[in-house]
Structure formats: structure tokens, C-alpha cells
N, CA, C and O atoms as a MOPAC input file, in Angstrom:
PM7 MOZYME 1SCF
protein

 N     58.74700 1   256.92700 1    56.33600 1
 C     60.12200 1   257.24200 1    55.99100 1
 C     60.21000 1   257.43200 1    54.47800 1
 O     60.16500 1   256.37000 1    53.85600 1
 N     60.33200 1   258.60500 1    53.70000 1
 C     60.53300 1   258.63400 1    52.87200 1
 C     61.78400 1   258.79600 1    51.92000 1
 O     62.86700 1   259.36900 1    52.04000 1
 N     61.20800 1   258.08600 1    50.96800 1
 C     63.33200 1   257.71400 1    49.87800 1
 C     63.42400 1   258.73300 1    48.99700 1
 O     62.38200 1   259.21700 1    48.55500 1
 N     64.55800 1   259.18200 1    48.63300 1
 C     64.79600 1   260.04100 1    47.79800 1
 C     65.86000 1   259.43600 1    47.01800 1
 O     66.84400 1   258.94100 1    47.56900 1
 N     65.68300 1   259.45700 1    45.57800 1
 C     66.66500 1   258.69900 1    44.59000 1
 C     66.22000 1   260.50800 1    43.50700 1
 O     65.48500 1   261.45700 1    43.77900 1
 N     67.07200 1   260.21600 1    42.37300 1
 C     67.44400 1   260.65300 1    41.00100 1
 C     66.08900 1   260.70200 1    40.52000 1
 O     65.23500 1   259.90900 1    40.91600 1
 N     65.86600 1   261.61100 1    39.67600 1
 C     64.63500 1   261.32000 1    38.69500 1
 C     64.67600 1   261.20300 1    37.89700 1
 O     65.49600 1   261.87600 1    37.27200 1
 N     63.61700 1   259.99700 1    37.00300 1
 C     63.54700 1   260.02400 1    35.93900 1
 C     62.44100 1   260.30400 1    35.45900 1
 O     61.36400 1   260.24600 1    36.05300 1
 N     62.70800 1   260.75900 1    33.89400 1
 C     61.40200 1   260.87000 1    32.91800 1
 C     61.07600 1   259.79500 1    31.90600 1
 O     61.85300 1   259.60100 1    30.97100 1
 N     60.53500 1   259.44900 1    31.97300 1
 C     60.20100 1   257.84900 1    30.59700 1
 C     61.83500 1   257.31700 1    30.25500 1
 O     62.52200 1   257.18200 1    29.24300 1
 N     62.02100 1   257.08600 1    31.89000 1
 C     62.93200 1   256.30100 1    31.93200 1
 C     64.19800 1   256.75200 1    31.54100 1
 O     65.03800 1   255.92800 1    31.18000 1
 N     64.43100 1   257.87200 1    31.56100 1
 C     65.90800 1   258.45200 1    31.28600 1
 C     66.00700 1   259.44600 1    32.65900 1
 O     65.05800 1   259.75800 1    33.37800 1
 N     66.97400 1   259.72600 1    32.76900 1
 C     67.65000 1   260.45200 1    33.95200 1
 C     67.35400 1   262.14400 1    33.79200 1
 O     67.57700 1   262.67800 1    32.70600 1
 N     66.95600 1   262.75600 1    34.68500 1
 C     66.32300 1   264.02200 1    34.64700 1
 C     67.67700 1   264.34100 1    34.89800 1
 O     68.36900 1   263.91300 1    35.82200 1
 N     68.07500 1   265.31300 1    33.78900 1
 C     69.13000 1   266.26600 1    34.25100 1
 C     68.56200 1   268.17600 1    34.37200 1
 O     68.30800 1   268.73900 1    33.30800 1
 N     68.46500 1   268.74200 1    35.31900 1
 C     67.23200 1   270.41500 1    34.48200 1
 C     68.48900 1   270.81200 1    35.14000 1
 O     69.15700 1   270.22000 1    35.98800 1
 N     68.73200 1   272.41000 1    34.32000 1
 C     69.62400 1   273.40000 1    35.28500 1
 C     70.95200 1   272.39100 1    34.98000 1
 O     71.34800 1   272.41000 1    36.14600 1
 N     71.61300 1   271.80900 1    34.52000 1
 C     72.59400 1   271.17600 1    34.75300 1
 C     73.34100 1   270.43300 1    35.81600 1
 O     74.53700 1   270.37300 1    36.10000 1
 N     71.98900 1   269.74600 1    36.44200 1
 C     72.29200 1   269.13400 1    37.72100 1
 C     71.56100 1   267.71700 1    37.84000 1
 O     70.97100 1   267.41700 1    36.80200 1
 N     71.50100 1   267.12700 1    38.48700 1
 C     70.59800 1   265.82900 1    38.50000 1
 C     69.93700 1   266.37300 1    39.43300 1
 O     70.38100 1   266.99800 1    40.39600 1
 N     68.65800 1   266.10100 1    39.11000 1
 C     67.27500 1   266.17300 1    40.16900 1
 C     66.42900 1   265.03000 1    41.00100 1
 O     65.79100 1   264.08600 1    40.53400 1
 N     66.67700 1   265.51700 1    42.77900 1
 C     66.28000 1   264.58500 1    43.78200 1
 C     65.23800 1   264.79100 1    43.72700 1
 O     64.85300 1   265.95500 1    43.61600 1
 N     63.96300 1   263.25600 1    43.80800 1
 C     62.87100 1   263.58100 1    44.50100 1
 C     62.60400 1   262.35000 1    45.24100 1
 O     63.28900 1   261.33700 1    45.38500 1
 N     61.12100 1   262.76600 1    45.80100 1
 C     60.75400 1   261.38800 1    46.56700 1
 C     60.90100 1   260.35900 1    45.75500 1
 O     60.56600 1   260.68500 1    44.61600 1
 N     61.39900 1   258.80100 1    45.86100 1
 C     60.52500 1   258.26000 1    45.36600 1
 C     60.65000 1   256.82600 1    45.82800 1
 O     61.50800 1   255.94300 1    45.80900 1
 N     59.28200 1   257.00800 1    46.29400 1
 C     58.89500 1   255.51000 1    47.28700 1
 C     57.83100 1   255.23600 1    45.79200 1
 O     57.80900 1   254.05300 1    45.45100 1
 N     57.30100 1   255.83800 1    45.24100 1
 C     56.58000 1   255.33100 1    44.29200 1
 C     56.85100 1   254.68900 1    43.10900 1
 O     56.01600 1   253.99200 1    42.53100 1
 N     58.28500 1   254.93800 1    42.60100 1
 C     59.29000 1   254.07300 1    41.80100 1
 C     59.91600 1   253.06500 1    42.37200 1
 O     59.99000 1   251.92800 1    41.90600 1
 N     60.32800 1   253.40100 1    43.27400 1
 C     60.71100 1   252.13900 1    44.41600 1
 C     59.71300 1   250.70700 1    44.28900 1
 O     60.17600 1   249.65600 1    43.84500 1
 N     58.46600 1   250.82900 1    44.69100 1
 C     57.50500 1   250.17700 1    44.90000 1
 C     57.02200 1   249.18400 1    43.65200 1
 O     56.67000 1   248.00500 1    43.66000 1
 N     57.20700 1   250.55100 1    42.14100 1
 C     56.82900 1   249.82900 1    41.13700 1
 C     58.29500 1   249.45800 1    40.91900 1
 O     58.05200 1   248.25400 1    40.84400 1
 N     59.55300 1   249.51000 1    40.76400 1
 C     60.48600 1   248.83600 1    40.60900 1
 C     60.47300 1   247.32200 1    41.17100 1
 O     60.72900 1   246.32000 1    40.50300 1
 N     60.11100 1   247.36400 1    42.58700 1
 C     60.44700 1   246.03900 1    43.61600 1
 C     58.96000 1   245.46400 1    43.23400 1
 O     58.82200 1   244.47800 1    43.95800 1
 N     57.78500 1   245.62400 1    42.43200 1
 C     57.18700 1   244.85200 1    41.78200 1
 C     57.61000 1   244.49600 1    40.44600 1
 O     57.16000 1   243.46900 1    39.93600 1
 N     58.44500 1   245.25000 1    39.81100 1
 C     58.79400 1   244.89400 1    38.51100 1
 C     59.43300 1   243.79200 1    38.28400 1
 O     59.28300 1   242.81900 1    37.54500 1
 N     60.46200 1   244.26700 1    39.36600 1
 C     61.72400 1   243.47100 1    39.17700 1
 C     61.17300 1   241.94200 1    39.70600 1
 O     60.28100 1   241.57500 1    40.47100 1
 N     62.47200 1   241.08000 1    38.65600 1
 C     62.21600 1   239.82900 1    39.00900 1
 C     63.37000 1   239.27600 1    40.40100 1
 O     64.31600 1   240.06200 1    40.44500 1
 N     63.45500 1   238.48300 1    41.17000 1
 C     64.61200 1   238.31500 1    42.46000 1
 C     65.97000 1   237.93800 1    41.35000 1
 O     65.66200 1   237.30000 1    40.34300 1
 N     67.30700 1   238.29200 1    41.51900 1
 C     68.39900 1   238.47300 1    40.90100 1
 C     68.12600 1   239.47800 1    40.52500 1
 O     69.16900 1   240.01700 1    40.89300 1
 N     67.38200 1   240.55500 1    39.90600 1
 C     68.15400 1   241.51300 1    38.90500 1
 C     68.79900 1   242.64800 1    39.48200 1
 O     69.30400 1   243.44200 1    38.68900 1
 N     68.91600 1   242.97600 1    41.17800 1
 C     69.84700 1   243.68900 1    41.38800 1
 C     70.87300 1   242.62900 1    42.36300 1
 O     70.42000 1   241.81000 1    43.16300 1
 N     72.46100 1   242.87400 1    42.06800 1
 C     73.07100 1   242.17800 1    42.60300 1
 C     73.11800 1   242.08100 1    44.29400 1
 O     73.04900 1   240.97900 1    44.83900 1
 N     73.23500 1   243.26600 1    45.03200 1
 C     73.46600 1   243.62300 1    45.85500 1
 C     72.19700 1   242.87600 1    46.96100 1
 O     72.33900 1   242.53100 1    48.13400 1
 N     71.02100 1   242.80000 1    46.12200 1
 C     69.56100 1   242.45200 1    47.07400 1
 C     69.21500 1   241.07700 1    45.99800 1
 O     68.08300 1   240.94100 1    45.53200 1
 N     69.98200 1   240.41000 1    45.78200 1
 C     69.46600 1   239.12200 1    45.19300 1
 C     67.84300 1   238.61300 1    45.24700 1
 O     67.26500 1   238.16900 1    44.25500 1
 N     67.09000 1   238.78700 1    46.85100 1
 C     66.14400 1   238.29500 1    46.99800 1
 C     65.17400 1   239.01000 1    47.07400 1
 O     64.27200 1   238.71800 1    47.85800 1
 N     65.10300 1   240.21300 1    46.22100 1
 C     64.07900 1   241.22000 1    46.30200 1
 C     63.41800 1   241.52700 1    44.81700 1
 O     64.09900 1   242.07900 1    43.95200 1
 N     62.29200 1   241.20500 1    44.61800 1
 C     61.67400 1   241.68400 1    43.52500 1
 C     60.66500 1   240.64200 1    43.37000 1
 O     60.84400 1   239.61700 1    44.02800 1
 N     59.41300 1   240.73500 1    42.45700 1
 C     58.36800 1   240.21400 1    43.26200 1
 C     58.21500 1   239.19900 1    41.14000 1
 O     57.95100 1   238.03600 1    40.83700 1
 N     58.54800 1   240.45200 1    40.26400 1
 C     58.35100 1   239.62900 1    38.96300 1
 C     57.20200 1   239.04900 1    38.66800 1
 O     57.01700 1   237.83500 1    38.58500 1
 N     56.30100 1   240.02200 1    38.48100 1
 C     54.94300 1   239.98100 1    37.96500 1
 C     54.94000 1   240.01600 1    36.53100 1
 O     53.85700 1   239.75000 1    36.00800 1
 N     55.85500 1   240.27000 1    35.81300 1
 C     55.74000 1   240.06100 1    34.31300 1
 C     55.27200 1   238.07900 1    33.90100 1
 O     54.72100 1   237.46800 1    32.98500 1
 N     55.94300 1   237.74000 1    35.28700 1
 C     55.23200 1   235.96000 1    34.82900 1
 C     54.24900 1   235.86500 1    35.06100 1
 O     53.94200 1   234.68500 1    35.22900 1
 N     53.56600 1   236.45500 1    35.17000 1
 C     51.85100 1   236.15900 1    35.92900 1
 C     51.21900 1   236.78700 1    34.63900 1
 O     49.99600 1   236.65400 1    34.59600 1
 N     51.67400 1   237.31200 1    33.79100 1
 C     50.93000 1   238.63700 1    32.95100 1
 C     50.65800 1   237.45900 1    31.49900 1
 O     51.51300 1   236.71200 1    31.02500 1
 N     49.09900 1   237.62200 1    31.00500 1
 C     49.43200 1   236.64800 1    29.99300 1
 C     48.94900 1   235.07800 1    30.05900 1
 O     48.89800 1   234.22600 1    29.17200 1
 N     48.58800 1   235.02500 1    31.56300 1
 C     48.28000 1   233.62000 1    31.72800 1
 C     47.56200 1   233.36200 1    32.96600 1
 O     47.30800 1   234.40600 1    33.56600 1
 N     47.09500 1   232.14600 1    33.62400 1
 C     45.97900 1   232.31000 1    34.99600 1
 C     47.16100 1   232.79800 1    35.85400 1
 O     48.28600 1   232.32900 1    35.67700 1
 N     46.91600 1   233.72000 1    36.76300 1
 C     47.13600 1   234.14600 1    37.83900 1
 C     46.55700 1   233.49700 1    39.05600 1
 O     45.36700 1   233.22900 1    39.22200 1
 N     47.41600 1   233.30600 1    39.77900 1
 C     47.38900 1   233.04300 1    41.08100 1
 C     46.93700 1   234.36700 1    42.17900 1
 O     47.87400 1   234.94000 1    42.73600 1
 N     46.23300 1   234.59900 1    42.32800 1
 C     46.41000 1   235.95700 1    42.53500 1
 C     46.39000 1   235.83900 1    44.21500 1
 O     46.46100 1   236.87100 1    44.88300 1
 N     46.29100 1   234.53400 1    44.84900 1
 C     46.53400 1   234.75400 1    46.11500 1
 C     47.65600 1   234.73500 1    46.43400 1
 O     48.02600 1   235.13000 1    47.54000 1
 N     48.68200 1   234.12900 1    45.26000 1
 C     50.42100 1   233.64100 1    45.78900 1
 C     50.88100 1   235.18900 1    45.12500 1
 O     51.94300 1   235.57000 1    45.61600 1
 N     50.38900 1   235.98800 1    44.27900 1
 C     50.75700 1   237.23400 1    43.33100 1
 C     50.59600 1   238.25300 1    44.89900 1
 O     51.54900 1   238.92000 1    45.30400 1
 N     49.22100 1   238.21000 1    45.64300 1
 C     49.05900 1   239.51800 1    46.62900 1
 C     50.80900 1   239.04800 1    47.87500 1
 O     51.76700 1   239.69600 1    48.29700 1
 N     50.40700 1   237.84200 1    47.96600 1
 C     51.40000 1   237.47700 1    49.37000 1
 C     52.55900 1   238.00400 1    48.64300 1
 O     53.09100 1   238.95000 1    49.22500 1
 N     53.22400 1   237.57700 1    47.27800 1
 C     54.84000 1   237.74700 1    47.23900 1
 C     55.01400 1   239.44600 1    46.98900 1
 O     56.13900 1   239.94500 1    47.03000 1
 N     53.86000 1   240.23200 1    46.74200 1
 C     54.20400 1   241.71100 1    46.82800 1
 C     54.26300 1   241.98400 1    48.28300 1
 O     55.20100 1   242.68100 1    48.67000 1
 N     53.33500 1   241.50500 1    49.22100 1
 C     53.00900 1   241.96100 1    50.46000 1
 C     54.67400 1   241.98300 1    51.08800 1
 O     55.34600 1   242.89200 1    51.57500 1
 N     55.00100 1   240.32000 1    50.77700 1
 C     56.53900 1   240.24600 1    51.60800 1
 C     57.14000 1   240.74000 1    51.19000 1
 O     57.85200 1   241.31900 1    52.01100 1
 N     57.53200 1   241.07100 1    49.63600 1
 C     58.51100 1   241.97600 1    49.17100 1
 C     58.52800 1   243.23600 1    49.73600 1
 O     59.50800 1   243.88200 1    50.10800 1
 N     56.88600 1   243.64600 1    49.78000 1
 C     57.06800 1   245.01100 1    50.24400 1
 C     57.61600 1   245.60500 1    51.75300 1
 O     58.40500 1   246.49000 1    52.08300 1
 N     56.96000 1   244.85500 1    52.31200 1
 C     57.01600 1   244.87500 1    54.19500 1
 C     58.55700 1   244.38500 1    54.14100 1
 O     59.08800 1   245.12300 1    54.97000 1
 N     59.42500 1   243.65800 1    53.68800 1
 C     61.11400 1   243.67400 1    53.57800 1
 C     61.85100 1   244.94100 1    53.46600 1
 O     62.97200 1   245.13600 1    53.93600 1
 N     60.75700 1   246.25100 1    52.45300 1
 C     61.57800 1   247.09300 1    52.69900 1
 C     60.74900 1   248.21800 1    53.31800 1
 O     60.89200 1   249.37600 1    52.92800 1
 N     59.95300 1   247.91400 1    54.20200 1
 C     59.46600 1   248.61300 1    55.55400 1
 C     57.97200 1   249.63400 1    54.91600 1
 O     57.20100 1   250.40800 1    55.48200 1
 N     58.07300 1   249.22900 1    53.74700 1
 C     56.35900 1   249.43700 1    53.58100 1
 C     55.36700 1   248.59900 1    53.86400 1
 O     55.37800 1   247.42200 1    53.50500 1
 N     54.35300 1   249.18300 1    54.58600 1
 C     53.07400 1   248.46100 1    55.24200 1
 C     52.14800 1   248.51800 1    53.99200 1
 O     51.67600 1   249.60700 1    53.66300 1
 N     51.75300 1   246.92800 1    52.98900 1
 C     50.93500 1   247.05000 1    52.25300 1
 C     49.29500 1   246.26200 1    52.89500 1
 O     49.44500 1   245.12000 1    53.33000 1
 N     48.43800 1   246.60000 1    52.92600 1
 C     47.48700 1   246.02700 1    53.40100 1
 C     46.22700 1   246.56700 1    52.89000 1
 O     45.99400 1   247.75700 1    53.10600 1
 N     45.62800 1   246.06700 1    52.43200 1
 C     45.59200 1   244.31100 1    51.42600 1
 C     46.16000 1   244.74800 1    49.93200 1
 O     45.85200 1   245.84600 1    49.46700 1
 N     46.67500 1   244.18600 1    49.49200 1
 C     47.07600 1   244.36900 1    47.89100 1
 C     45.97200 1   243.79200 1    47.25900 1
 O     45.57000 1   242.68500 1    47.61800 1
 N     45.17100 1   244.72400 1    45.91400 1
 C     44.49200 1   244.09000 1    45.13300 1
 C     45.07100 1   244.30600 1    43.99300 1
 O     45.69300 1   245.19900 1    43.41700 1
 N     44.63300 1   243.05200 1    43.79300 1
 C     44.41600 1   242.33900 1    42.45100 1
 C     43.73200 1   242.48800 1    41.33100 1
 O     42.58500 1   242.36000 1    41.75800 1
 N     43.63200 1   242.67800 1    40.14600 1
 C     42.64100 1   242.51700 1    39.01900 1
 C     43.14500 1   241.96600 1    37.70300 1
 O     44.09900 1   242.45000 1    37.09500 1
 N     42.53200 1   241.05700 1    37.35700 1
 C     43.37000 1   240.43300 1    36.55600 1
 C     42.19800 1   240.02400 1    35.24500 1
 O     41.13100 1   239.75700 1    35.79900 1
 N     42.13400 1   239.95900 1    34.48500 1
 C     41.17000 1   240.14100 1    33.47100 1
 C     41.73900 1   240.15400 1    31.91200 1
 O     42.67700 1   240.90800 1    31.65300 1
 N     41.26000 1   239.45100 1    31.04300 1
 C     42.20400 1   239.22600 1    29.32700 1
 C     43.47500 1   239.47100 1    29.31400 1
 O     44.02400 1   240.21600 1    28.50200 1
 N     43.98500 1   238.90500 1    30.14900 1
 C     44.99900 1   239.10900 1    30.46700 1
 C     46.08500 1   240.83700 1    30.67800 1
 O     47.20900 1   241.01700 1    30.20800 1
 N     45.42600 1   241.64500 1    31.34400 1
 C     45.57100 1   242.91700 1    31.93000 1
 C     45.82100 1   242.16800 1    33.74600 1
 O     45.43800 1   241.10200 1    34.22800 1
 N     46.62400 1   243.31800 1    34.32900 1
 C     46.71600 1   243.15800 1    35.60100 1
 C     47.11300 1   244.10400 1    35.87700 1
 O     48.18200 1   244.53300 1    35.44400 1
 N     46.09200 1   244.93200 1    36.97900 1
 C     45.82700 1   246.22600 1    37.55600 1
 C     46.70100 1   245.62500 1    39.34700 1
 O     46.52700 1   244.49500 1    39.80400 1
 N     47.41100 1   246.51400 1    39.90800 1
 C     47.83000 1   246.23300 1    40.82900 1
 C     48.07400 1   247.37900 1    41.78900 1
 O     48.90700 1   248.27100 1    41.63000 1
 N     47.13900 1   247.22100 1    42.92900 1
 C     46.96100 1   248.36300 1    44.02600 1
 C     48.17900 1   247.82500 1    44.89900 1
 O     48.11900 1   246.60700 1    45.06900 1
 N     49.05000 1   248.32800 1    45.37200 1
 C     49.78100 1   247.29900 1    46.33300 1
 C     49.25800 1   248.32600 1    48.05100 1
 O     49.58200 1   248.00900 1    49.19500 1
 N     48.26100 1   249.74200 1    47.55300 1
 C     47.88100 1   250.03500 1    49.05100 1
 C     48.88400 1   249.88700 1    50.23700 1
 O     48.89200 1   249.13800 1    51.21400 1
 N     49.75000 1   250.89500 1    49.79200 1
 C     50.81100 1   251.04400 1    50.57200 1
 C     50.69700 1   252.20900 1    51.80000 1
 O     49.99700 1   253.16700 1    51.47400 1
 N     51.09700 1   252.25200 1    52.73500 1
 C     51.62500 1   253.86900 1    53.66200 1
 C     52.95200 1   253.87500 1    53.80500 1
 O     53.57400 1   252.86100 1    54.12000 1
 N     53.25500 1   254.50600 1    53.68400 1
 C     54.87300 1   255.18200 1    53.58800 1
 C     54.97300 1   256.34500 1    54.96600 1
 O     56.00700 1   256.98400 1    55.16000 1

């Protein structure tokens, strides 16, 4: 099932032609609902997985794969297996999704 939202470019709102421009995007979606920490949208209080706390310090990386997995499969993406890489403090994140 694929989502279609607004686009953006480095984070500003694509306006071309004087219109706002639709595209897919399960792939902003995905990195959003990993970005985000739970509260920062009102409406879905309990959605966002907030990997910026993990960044910087030991990772858990078995409690880091599970809270993307559930975040993700909540909004009907099948992630299986999410990897991990976590290294001087860098963290590479496959969440191996199908849409």
C-alpha cells in the first residue's frame, strides 16, 4: 500500500509549476517514524521509535531493532530483520522494509 504525502527538498516544501508536488512517500514516512521520538506528533502520541538517544553512546541494539520493528508493523510495514550497525558512535539503520 503505498502513501503519498507533499514533497520535500532538504526539508522545505517542493512547490514546481506553482503547485505543491505529490509523491510516494513510504520512504520519509519510515525515516520520519524512526526519527521521531513518541509525543512529537499529537494526534499518534505513541508512534516514533527516537533513535537520536541511542546515537553517541552503547546501543542496545536488540531493544533499538524490536522498537523500529513495532513501530513499523503499527503502521502496516513488514520489517524483517532490521539491521543494525553501530560503530564510534555512527548508526547505519536498514529497517528492510516491503511496502
Amino acid at each position: 500500500m503505498a502513501r503519498f504525502d507533499m514533497k520535500y527538498v532538504n526539508d522545505a516544501l517542493d512547490i514546481s509549476s506553482g503547485d505543491i508536488v505529490i509523491v510516494q512517500s513510504d520512504q520519509r514516512h519510515i525515516e520520519d517514524t524512526i526519527i521521531a521520538d513518541k509525543g512529537w506528533w499529537k494526534e499518534f502520541p505513541v508512534d516514533g521509535v527516537g533513535v537520536r538517544k541511542w546515537l553517541g553512546g552503547a546501543t542496545d541494539v536488540q531493544k533499538a531493532q524490536r522498537e523500529i520493528k513495532i513501530n513499523l508493523l503499527a503502521d502496516n510495514y513488514n520489517s524483517t530483520p532490521v539491521v543494525i550497525n553501530s560503530t564510534s558512535g555512527n548508526m547505519t539503520i536498514n529497517p528492510n522494509v516491503t511496502i
